[in-house]
C-alpha positions as CSV (number, residue, x, y, z in Angstrom):
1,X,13.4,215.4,154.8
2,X,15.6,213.0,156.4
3,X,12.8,210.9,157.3
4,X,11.6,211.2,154.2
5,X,14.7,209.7,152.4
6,X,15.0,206.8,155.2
7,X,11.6,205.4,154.6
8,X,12.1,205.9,150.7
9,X,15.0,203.3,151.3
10,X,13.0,201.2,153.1
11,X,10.4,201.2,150.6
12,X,13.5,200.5,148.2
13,X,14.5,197.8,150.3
14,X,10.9,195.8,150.7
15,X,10.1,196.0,146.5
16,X,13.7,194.7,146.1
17,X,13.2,192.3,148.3
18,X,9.5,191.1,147.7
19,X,10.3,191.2,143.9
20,X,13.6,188.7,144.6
21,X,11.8,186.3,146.8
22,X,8.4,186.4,145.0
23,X,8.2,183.2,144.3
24,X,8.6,181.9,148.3
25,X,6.7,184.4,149.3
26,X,3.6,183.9,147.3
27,X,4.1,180.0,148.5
28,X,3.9,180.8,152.3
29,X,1.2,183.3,151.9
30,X,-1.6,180.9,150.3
31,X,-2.8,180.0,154.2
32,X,-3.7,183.4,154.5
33,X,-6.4,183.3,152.1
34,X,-7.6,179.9,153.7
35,X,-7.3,181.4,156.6
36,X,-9.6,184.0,156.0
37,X,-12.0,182.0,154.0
38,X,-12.2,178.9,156.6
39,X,-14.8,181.4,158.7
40,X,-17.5,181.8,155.8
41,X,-17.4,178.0,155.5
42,X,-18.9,177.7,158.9
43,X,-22.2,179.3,160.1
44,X,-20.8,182.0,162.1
45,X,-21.8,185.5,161.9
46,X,-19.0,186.8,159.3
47,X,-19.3,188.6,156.2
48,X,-17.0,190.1,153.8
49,X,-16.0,193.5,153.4
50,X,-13.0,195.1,151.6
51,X,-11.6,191.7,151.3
52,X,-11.5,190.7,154.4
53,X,-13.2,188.6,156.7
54,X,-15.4,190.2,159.8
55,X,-17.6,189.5,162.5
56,X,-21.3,190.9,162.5
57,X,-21.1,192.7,166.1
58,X,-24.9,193.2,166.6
59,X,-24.9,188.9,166.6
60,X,-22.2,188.1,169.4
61,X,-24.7,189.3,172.4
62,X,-27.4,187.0,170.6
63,X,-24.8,184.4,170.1
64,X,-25.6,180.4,171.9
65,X,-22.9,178.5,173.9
66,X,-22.6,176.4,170.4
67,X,-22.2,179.0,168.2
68,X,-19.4,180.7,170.8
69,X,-17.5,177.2,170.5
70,X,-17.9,176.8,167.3
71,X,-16.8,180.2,166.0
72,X,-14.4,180.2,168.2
73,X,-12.4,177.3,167.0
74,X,-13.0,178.2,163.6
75,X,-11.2,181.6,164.7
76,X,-8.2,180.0,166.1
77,X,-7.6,177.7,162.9
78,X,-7.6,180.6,161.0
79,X,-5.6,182.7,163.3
80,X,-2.8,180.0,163.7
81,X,-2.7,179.7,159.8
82,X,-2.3,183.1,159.6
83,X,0.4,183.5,162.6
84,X,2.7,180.2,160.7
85,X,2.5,182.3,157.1
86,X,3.8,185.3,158.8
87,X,6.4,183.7,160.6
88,X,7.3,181.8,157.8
89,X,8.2,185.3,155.6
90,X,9.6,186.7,158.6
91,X,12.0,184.0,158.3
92,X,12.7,184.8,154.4
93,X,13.8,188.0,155.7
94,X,15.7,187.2,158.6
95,X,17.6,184.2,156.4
96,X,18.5,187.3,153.5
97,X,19.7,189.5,156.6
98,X,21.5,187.3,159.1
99,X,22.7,184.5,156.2
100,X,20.6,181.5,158.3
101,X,19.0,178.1,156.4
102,X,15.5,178.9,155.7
103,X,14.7,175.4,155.6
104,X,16.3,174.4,159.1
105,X,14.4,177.7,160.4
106,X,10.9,176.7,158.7
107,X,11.4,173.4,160.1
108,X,12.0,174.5,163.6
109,X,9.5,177.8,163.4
110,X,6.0,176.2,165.0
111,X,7.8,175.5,167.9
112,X,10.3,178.8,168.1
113,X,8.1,181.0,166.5
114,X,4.6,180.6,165.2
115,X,3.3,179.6,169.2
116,X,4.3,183.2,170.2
117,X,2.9,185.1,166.9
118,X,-0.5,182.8,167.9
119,X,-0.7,184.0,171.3
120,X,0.1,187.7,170.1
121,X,-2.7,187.5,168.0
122,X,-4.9,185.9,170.1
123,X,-4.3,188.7,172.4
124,X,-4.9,191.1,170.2
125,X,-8.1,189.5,169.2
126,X,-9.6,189.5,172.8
127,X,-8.4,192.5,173.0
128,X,-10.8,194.3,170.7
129,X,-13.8,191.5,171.3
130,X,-13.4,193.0,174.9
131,X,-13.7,196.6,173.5
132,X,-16.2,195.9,171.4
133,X,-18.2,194.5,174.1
134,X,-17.7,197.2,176.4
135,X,-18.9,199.5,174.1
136,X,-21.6,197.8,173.3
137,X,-24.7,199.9,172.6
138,X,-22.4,202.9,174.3
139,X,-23.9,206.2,172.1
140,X,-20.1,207.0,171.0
141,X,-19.0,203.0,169.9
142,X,-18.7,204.4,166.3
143,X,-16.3,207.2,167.5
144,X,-14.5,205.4,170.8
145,X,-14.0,201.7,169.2
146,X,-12.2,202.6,165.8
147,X,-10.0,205.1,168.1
148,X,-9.2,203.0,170.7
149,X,-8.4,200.0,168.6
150,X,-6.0,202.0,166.6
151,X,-4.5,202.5,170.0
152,X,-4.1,199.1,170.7
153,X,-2.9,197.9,167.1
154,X,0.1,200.1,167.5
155,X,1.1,198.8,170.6
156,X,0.9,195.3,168.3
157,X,2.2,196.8,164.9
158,X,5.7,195.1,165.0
159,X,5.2,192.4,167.6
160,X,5.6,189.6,164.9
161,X,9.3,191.3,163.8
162,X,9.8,191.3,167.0
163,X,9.5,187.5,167.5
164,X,11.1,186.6,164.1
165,X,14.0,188.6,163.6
166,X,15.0,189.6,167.7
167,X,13.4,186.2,169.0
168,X,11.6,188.0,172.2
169,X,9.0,186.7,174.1
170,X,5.4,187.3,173.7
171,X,5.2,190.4,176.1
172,X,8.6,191.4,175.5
173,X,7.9,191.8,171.5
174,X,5.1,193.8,172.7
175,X,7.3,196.2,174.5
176,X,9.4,196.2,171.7
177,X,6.8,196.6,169.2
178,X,5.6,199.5,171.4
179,X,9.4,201.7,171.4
180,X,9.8,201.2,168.1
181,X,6.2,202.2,166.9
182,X,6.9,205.5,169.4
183,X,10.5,206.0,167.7
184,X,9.5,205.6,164.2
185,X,5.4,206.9,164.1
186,X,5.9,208.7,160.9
187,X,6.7,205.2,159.3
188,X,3.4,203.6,160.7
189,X,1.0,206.0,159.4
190,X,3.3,205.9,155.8
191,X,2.6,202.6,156.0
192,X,-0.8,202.8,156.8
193,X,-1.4,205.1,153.7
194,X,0.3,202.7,151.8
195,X,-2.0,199.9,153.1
196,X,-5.2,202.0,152.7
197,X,-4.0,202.9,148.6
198,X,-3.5,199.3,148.2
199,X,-6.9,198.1,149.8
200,X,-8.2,200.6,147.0
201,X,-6.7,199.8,144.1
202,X,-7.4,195.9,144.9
203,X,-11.1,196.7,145.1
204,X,-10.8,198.6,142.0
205,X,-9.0,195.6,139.9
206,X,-11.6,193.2,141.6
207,X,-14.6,195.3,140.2
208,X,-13.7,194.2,136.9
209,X,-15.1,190.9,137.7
210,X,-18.3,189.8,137.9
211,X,-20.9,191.0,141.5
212,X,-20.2,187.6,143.2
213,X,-17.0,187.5,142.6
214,X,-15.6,191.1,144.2
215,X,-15.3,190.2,147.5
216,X,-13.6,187.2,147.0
217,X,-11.2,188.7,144.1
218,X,-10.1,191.3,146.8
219,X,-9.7,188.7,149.2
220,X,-7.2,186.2,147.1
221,X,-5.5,189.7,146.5
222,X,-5.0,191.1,150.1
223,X,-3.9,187.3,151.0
224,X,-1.4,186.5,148.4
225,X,-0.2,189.9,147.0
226,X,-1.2,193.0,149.2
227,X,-0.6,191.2,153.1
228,X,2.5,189.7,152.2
229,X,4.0,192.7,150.9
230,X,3.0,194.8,153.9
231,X,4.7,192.5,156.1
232,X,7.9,192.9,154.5
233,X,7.9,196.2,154.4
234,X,6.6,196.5,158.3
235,X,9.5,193.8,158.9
236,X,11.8,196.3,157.1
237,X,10.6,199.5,159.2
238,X,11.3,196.9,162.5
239,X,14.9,196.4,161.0
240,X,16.1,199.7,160.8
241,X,17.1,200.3,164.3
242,X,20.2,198.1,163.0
243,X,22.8,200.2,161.4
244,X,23.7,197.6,159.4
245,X,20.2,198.1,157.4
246,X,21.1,201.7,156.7
């Protein structure tokens, strides 16, 4: 029960929070949505699904030197777009908390911050390339790969907080990441509920459009509306080994 009530604070905490600082927020979480629509400008096998941008596994074996490069550098745009946004709320939260000048902190945060988040998420996307490519045509991919990465994401799940708000190092944030995701799990999968209700109920507003415009409805959603408040409250969760948040 006591868990219970703790994350019901935290929840608390993140609405309050997202709901006073709306306004920033939706500002520094527009790059996410050009982030994840930069890679379906570009020929490279993506598609959309759930509002959000993949790669068509079955292509990358057949893929040309070219279409590696090219892909490739369309990837990292998008991932350094979408490590700077997230850096750049983590800062909103960490200014509210510790009473530091947002703008001083933006101004500074490509060089302090935004590097490190890059290379975590870089990481984290070779990470599951690699899987995915070892696993390759293996008769239990569709079981192994979504286990395995799941496996992998937590030991990533609050690297970025990690970064922001405790101002580790890259593999330090991921040991980090990695004792609090083991000292808090129920608050992961909560959060992961929370995340999977929200992927639903964005798909069912973006329905209401017309065909061709779903998948791009439930995109501008996730990016501007349904990311940034999972972040705060993930950034919230990371907080509460302070007793000062409690």
């Amino acid at each position: 029960m006591k868990k219970q009530s703790d994350f019901m604070r935290v929840i608390q905490h993140a609405l309050e929070f997202y709901s006073g600082r709306k306004s920033l927020i939706f500002l520094f979480s527009i790059p996410f949505f050009f982030a994840f629509l930069i890679p379906l400008l570009l020929p490279s096998p993506t598609y959309l699904a759930l509002g959000g941008v993949f790669v068509r596994g079955g292509s990358i074996p057949s893929m040309s030197i070219f279409d590696w490069t090219l892909t490739a550098l369309t990837y990292l745009v998008a991932i350094f777009l979408i490590a700077d946004s997230m850096v750049n709320i983590g800062l909103i939260i960490k200014a509210k908390r510790t009473f530091t000048n947002v703008p001083y902190e933006i101004l500074n945060a490509i060089g302090k911050y935004a590097t490190k988040v890059f290379l975590v998420l870089i990481i984290f996307t070779l990470l599951l390339s690699a899987l995915f490519l070892v696993l390759y045509e293996n008769p239990f991919q569709s079981v192994l790969y979504p286990l395995l990465s799941f496996v992998i994401s937590m030991l990533f799940f609050f690297s970025v907080p990690a970064i922001v708000i405790d101002e580790r190092d890259t593999l330090n944030s991921l040991r980090a990441s990695f004792r609090v995701v083991m000292q808090k799990p129920l608050f992961v999968l909560i959060w992961l509920g929370i995340a999977f209700v929200f992927i639903l109920l964005s798909g069912i507003i973006a329905y209401v459009f017309p065909r061709f415009l779903t998948q791009y409805v439930m995109m501008l959603l996730n990016s501007i509306v349904i990311l940034p408040f999972l972040l705060v409250l993930s950034t919230q969760m990371y907080m509460e080994k302070y007793p000062l948040a409690n």
